[in-house]
C-alpha positions as CSV (number, residue, x, y, z in Angstrom):
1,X,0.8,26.1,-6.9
2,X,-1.6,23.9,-4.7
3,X,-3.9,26.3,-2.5
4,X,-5.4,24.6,1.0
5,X,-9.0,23.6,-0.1
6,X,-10.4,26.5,2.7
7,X,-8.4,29.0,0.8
8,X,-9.4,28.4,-2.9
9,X,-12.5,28.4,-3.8
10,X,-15.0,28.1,-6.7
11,X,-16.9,31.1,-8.3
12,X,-20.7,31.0,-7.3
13,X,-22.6,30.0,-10.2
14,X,-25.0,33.0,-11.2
15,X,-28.4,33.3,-9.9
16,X,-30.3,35.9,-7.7
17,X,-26.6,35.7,-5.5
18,X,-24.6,37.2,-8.2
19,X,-24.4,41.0,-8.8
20,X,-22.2,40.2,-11.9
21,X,-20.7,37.4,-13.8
22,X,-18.5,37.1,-16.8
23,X,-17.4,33.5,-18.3
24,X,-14.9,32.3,-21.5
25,X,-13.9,36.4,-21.2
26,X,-10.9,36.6,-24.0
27,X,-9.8,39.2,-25.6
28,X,-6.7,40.0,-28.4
29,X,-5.1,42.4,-29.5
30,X,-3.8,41.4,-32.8
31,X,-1.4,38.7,-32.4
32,X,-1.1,39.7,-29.0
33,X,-3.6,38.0,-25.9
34,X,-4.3,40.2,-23.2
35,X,-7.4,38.0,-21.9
36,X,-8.2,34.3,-22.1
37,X,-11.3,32.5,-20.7
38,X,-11.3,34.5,-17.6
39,X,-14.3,33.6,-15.8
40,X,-15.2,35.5,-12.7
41,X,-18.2,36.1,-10.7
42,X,-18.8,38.7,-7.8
43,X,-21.7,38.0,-4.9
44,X,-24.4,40.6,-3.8
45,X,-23.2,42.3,-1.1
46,X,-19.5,41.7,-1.3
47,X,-16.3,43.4,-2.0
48,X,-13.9,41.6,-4.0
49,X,-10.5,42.1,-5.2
50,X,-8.8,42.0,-7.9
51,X,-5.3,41.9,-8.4
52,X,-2.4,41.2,-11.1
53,X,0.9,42.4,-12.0
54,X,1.2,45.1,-14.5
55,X,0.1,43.7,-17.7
56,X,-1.8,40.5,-16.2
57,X,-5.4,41.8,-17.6
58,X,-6.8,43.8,-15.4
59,X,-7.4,46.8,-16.7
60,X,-8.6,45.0,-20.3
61,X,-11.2,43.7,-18.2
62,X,-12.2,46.7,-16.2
63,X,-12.3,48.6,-20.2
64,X,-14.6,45.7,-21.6
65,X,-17.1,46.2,-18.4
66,X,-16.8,50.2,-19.5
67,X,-17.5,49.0,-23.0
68,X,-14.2,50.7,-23.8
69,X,-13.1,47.3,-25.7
70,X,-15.0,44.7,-27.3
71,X,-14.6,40.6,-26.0
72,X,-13.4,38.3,-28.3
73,X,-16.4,35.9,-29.4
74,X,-17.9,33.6,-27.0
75,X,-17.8,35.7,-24.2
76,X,-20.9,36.2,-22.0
77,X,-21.8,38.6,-19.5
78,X,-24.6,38.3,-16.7
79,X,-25.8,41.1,-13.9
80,X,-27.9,41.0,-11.3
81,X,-28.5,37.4,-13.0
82,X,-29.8,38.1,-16.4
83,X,-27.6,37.8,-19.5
84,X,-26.0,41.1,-21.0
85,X,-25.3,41.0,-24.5
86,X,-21.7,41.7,-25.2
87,X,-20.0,44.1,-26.6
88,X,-21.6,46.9,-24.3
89,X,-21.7,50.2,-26.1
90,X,-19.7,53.0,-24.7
91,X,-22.6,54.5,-21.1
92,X,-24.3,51.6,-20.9
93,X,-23.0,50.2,-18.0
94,X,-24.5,53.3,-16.0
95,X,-27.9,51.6,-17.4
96,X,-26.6,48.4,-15.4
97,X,-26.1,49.9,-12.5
98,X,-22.4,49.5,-12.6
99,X,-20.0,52.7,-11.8
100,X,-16.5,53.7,-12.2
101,X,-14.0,55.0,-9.8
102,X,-10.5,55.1,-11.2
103,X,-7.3,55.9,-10.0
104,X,-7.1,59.6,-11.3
105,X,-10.8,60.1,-9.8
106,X,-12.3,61.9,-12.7
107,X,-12.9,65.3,-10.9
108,X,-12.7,68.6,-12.1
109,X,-10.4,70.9,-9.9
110,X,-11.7,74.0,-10.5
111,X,-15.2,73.2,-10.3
112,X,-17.0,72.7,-6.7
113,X,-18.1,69.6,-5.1
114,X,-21.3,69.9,-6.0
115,X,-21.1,70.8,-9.7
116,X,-18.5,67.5,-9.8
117,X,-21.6,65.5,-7.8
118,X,-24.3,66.8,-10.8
119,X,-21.8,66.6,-13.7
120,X,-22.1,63.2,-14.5
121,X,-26.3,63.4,-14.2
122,X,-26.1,66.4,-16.4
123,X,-24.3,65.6,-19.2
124,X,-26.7,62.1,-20.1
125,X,-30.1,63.9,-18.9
126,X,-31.5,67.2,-20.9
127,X,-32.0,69.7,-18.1
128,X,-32.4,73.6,-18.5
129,X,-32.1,74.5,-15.4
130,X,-31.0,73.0,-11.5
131,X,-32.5,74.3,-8.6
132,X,-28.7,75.0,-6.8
133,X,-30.5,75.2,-3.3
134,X,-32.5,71.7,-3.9
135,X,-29.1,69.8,-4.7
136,X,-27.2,71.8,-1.7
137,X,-29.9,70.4,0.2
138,X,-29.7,66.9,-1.1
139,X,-25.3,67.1,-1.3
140,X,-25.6,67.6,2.3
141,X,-27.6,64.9,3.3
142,X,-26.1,62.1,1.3
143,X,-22.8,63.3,2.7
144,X,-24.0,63.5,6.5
145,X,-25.9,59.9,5.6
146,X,-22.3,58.6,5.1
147,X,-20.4,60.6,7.9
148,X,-18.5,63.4,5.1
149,X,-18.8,66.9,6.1
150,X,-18.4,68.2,2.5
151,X,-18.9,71.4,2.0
152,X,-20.9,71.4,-1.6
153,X,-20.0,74.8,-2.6
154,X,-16.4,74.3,-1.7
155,X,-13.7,74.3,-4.8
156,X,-12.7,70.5,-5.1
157,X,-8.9,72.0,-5.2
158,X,-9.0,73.1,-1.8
159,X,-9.6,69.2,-0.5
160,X,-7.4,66.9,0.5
161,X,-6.7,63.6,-1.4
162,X,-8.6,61.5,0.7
163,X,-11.7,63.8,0.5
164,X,-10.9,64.2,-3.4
165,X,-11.5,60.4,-3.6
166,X,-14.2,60.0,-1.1
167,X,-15.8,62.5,-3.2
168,X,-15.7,60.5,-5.9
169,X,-16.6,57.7,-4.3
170,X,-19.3,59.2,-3.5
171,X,-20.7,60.3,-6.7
172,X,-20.3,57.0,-7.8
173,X,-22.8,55.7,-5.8
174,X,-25.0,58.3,-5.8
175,X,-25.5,57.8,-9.2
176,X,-26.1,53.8,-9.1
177,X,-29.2,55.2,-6.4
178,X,-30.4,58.0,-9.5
179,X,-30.6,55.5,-12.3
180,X,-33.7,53.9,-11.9
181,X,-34.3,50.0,-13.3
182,X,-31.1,48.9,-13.1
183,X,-30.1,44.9,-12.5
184,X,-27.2,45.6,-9.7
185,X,-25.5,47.9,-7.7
186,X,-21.7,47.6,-8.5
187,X,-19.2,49.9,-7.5
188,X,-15.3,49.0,-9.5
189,X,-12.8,51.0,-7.6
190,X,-9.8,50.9,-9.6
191,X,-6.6,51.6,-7.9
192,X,-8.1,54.5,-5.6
193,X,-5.5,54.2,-2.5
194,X,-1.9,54.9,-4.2
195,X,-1.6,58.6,-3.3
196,X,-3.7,58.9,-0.3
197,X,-1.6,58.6,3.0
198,X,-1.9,55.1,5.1
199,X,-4.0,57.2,7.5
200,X,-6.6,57.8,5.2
201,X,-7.0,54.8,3.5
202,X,-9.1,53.9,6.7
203,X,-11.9,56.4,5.8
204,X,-12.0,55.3,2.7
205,X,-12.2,51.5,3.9
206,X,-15.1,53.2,5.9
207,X,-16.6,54.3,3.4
208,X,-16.4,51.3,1.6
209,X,-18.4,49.4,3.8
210,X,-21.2,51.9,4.2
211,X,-21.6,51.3,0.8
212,X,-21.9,47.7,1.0
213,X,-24.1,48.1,3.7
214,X,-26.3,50.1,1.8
215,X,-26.8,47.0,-0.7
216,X,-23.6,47.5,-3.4
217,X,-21.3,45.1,-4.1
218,X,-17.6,46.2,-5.0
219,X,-14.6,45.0,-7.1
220,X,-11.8,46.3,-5.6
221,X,-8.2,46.7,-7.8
222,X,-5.4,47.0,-6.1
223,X,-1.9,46.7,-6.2
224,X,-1.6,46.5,-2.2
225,X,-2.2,43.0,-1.1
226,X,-2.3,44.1,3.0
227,X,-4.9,46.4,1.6
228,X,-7.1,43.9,-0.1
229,X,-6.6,41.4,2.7
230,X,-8.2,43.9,5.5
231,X,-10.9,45.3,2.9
232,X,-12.1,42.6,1.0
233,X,-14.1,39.3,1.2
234,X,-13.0,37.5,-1.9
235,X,-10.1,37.4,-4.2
236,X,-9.2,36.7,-7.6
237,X,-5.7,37.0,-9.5
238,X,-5.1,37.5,-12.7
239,X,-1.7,36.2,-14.3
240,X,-0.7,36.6,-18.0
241,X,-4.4,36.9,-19.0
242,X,-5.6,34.1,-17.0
243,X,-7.5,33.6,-13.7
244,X,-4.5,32.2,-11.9
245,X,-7.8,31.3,-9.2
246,X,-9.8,32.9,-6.6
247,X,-9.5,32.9,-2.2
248,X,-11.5,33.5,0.5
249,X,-9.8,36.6,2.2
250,X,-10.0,35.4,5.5
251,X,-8.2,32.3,4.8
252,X,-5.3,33.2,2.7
253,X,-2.1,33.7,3.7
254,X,-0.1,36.5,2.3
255,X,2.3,34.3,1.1
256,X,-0.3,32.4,-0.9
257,X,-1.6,35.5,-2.3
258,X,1.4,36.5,-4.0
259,X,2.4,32.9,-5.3
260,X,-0.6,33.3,-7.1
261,X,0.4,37.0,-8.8
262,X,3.6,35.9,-9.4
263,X,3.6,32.4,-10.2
264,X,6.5,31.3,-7.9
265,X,7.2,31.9,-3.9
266,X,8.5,35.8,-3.3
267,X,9.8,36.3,0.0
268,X,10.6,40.1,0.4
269,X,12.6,39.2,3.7
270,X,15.3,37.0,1.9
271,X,16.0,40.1,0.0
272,X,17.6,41.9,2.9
273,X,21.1,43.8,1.4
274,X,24.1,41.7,2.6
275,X,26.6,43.2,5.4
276,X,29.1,45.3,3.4
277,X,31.5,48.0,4.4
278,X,30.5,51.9,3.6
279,X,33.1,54.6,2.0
280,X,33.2,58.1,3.8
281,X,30.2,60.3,4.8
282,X,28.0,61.7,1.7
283,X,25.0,63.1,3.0
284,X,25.3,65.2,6.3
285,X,21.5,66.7,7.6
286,X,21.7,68.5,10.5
287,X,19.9,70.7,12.6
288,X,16.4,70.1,10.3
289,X,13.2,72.1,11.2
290,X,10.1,72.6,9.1
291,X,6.9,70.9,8.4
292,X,6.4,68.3,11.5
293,X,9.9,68.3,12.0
294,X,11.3,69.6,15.1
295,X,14.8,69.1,14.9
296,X,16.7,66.3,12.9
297,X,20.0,65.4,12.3
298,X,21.5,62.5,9.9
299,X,24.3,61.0,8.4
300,X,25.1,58.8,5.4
301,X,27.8,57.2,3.8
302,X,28.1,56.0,0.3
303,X,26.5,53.3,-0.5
304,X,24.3,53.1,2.4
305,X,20.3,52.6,2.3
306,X,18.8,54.6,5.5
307,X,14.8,54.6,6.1
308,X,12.8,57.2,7.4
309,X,9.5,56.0,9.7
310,X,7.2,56.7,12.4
311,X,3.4,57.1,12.8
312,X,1.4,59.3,10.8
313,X,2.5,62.8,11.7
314,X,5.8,62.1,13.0
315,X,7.6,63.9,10.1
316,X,9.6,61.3,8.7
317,X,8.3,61.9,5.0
318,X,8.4,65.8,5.5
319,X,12.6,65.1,6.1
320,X,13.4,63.7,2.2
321,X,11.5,66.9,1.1
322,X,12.8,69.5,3.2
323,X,16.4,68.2,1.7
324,X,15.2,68.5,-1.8
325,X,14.0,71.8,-1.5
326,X,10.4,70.5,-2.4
327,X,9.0,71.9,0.9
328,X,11.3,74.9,2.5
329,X,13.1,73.9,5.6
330,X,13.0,76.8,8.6
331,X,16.4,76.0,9.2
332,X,18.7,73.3,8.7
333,X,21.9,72.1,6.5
334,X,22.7,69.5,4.5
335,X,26.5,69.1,3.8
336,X,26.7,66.6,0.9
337,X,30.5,65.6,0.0
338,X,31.9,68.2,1.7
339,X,30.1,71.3,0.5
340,X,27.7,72.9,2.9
341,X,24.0,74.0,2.0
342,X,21.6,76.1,3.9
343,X,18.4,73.9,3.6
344,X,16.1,77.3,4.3
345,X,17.2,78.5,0.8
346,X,17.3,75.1,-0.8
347,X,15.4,75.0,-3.8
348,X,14.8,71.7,-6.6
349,X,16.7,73.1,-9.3
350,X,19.5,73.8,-7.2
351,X,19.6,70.5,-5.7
352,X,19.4,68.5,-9.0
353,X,22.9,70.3,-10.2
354,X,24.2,69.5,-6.9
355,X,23.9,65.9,-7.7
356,X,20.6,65.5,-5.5
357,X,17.5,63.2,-6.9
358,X,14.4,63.3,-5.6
359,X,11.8,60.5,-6.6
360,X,8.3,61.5,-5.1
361,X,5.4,59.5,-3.5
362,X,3.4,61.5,-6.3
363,X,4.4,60.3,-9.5
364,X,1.7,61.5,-11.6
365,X,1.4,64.9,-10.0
366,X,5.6,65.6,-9.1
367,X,7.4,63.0,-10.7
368,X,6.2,63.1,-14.3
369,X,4.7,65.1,-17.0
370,X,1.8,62.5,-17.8
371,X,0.8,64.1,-21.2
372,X,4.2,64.1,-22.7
373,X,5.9,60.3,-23.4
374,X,8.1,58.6,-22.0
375,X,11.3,60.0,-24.3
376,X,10.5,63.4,-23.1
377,X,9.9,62.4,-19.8
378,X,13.2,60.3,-19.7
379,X,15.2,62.9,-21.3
380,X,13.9,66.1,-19.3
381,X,17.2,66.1,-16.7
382,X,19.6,65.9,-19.7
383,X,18.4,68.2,-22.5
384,X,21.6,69.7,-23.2
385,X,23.4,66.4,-24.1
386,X,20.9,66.3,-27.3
387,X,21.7,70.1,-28.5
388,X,19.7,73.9,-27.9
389,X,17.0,75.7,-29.0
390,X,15.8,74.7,-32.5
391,X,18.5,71.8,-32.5
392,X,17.8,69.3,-29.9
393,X,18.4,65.7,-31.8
394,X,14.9,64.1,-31.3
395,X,16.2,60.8,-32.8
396,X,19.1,61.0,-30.2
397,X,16.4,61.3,-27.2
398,X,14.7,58.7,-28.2
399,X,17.7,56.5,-28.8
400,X,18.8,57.6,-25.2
401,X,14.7,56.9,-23.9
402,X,14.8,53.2,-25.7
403,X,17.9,52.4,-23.8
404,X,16.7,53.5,-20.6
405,X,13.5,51.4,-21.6
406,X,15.6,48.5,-22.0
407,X,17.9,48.7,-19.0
408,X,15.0,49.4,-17.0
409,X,12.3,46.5,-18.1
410,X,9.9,49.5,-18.9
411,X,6.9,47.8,-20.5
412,X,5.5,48.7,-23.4
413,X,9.2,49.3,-24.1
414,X,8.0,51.9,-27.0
415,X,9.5,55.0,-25.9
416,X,6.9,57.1,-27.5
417,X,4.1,55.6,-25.5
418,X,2.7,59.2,-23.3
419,X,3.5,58.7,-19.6
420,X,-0.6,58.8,-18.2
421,X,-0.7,55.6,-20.4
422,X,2.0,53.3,-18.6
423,X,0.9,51.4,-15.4
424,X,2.0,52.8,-11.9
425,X,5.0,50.3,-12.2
426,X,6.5,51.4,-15.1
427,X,5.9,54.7,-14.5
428,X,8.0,54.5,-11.3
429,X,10.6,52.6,-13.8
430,X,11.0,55.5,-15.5
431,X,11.0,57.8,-13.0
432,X,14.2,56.1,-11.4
433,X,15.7,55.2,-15.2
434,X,15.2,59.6,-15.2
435,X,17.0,60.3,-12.5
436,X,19.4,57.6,-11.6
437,X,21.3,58.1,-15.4
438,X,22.5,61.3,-13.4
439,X,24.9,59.3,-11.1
440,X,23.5,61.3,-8.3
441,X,25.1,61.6,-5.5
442,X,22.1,61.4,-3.2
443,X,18.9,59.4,-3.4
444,X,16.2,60.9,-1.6
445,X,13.1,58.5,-1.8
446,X,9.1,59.0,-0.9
447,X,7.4,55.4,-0.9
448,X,9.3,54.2,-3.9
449,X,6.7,51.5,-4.6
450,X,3.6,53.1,-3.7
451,X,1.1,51.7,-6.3
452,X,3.5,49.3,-7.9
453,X,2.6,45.2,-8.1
454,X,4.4,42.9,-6.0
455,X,6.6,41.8,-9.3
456,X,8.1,45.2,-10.0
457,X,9.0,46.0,-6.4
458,X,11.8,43.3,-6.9
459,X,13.0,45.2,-9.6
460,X,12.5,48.8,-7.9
461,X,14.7,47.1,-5.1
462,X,17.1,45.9,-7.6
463,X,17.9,49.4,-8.8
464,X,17.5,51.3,-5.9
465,X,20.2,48.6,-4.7
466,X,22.6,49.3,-7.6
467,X,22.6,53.0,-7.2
468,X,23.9,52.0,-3.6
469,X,26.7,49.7,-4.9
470,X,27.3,52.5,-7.5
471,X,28.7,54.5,-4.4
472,X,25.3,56.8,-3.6
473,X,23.5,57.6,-0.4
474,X,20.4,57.1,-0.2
475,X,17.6,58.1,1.9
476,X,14.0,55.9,1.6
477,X,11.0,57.6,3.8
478,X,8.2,55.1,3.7
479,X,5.5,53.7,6.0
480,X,5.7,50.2,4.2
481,X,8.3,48.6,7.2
482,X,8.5,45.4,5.1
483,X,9.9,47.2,2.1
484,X,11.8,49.2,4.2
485,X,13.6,45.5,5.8
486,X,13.9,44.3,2.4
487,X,16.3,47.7,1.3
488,X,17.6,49.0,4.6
489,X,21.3,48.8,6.1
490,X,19.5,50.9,8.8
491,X,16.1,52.3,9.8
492,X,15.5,55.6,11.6
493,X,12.2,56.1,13.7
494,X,10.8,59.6,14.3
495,X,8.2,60.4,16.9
496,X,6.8,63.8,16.7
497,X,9.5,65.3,14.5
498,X,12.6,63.7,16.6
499,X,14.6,60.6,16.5
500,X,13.4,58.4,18.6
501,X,15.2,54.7,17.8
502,X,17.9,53.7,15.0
503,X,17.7,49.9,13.8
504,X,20.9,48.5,12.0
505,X,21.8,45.1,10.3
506,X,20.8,42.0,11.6
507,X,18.2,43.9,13.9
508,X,16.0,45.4,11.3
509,X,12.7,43.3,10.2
510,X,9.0,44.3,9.8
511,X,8.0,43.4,13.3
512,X,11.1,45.4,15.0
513,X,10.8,48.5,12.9
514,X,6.5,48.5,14.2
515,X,7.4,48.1,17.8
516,X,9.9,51.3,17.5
517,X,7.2,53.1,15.9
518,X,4.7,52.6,19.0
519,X,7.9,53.3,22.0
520,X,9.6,56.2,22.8
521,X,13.1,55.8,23.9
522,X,13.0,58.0,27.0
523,X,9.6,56.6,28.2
524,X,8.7,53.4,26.6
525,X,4.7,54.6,26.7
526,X,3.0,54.4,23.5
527,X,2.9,57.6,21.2
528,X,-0.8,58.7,21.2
């Protein structure tokens, strides 16, 4: 692939400019090369992204900056432009002035905000005693100096996900400012956005910046290319180990971008389902109230694809819930084949024998059981096929898990890998593998690539496709409109809990399915 020369660009080369630098970066595994000559530089005062498919590097190269793993020889590693000797033992990048957020955030639940904003200061400094009033004091105003109104005595499992992360966030930084001598101030945000809502990934785009303004710089990783194109300044890829090269953010296309992950043109528009005829009527909702919805009604047929969107707050994601039983409807029923169900009363266990799947926008925390592997996790909905009791057949559920594995391009295809260790995309491979071996006969869906590289959603599109061809009905709620055009035989738009526009065939794309978002149908104002 040939990038315009205003897009691609050369890394900086060191100096008083760079807040870090690695160059030759390799790295092995055995036979097995996870890393080769990466070199990569990031400027003072910039955020930068960094992006890859699932198994392109990225998280090898965030471990070696955590002095998790060790380089391969030859590597070398400069911040704040003086020369690091490599490997870094396990802490020492806190000497550096580099910090960590990662996906999962690293806070304790049960602990407050402001023991999780000490806890990190604590356990590398011998203290017998804090002053609790001082740190209140000083919580408070590095909150209010960044626009949070944290309360620091507040239980951290009583706050939302986007003040869970900004929390963290926060912390991070705050601890770059308490460690005194370092060479840099660099923040790596690794994968922070996948489970907050799109409304709140603009506070912590906010946030971000204050950051940067503050004198950090930040590496950004990120499976969400619109995301790294609004919040970074740089970007560099990584594919199969490689630097596949870096862009200037303000002059790449999107399309460019993911040439680059891939290694070959991916249009997500070309992959809009072909015009096919529908069998009878699976899925009947009607009447639907609870959460942000008002009153909703729906119907699908087999093998149909519908999507659920609106603005933030117009229930849309509340509706594939409500149906599952996840959340409990105030009233509503859903008749599916035939057989009628009073949605106040639905529950998820009943749902799953009625032939209902539910795949969450949550893996980690409602669609898996990260600390068991993927054979138990694969095999969960169909214990009984592999015996009772003292007698399940564990050879037979991993036999059953490897084929799953297989059939579903779930990588490492070891089956008794533990769920928390997989990448969001094969995670999500499993999770439909899990559920779609049912033959259910409705699909209900809750951003079905939320956190998954541009490479898998082909293959998350593939199978959500086959399910459909397999004679289900399916219902996808999602904010992401261009995922939605690339799955959808129609799109329905909600505005403040209520229908508002339907899309079908030829008429659905990503700009169309916007507009209906913004319009009403019996004013044409914009929703405020």
């Amino acid at each position: 692939m040939t990038l315009p020369v205003s897009a691609q660009v050369e890394p900086p080369q060191g100096g008083s400019t760079s807040a870090l630098r690695v160059e030759g970066l390799s790295k092995h595994f055995g036979a097995s090369r996870v890393l080769s000559g990466v070199t990569l530089e990031v400027a003072r005062g910039e955020v930068h992204g960094l992006l890859g498919q699932n198994g392109s590097g990225k998280s090898t190269f965030i471990k070696i900056l955590a002095g998790f793993h060790a380089p391969d020889e030859g590597a070398r590693l400069f911040v704040g432009g003086q020369e690091v000797p490599l490997p870094l033992p396990p802490g020492e990048f806190r000497k550096l002035g580099i910090a960590f957020v990662h996906q999962h955030l690293g806070l304790i639940a049960s602990m407050t905000v402001l023991e999780n904003l000490l806890i990190g200061e604590h356990a590398t400094e011998a203290r017998w005693a804090i002053n609790w009033t001082a740190q209140a004091r000083r919580a408070k105003a590095l909150f209010e100096r960044f626009g949070l109104s944290l309360d620091p005595f507040a239980e951290v499992e009583s706050l939302s996900s986007v003040e869970r992360a900004l929390l963290a966030i926060v912390r991070a930084f705050d601890q770059l400012e308490q460690t005194k001598g370092t060479l840099t101030k660099l923040l790596i945000l690794d994968e922070p956005t996948p489970f907050l809502p799109a409304k709140d990934v603009g506070k912590l785009f906010d946030l971000v910046r204050a950051i940067v303004a503050q004198g950090a710089s930040v590496i950004f990783v990120s499976h969400d290319i619109d995301e790294v194109s609004e919040i970074t300044d740089r970007i560099s890829v990584l594919r199969d180990g490689q630097l596949a090269g870096s862009l200037l953010t303000k002059a790449a296309s999107k399309a460019e971008i993911v040439e680059l992950i891939v290694g070959r043109s991916v249009d997500l528009a070309s992959m809009r389902p072909p015009v096919r005829e529908f069998g009878a009527e699976v899925a009947i909702v009607a009447g639907l109230r609870g959460g942000a919805v008002e009153d909703f009604s729906l119907r699908v047929r087999a093998g149909e694809v519908v999507g659920l969107t609106g603005l933030i707050g117009s229930g849309y994601d509340d509706v594939v819930s409500l149906c599952f039983g996840a959340s409990r409807a105030q009233a509503g029923f859903l008749t599916l084949q035939g057989t009628e169900r009073d949605l106040s009363q639905a529950t998820p266990h009943q749902s799953v024998r009625d032939g209902i799947a539910f795949i969450p926008g949550d893996r980690l925390a409602a669609g898996v059981v990260p600390t068991l592997s993927v054979t138990d996790n694969a095999t969960l909905p169909i214990l009984r096929r592999f015996g009772g009791g003292w007698l399940m057949s564990r050879s037979a559920m991993r036999a059953e898990a490897a084929r799953l594995n297989a059939a579903f391009d779930v990588r490492p295809p070891d089956p008794a890998v533990l769920m928390s260790a997989l990448s969001g995309g094969n995670q999500q491979k499993v999770v439909l593998a899990k559920w779609f071996q049912m033959q259910p006969k409705l699909v209900l869906l809750d951003e079905p690539t939320q956190g998954v590289d541009i490479g898998a959603r082909e293959q998350v599109f593939g199978e959500i496709r086959h399910m459909a061809e397999q004679g289900a009905a399916i219902i996808c709620a999602s904010s992401d409109h261009e995922q939605l055009a690339a799955i959808c035989n129609r799109v329905v738009v909600l505005a403040r809990g209520r229908q508002v526009a339907e899309l079908e065939g030829a008429a659905i794309s990503k700009s169309a399915i916007a507009q209906s978002c913004y319009i009403t149908e019996e004013t044409g104002a914009k929703l405020s």
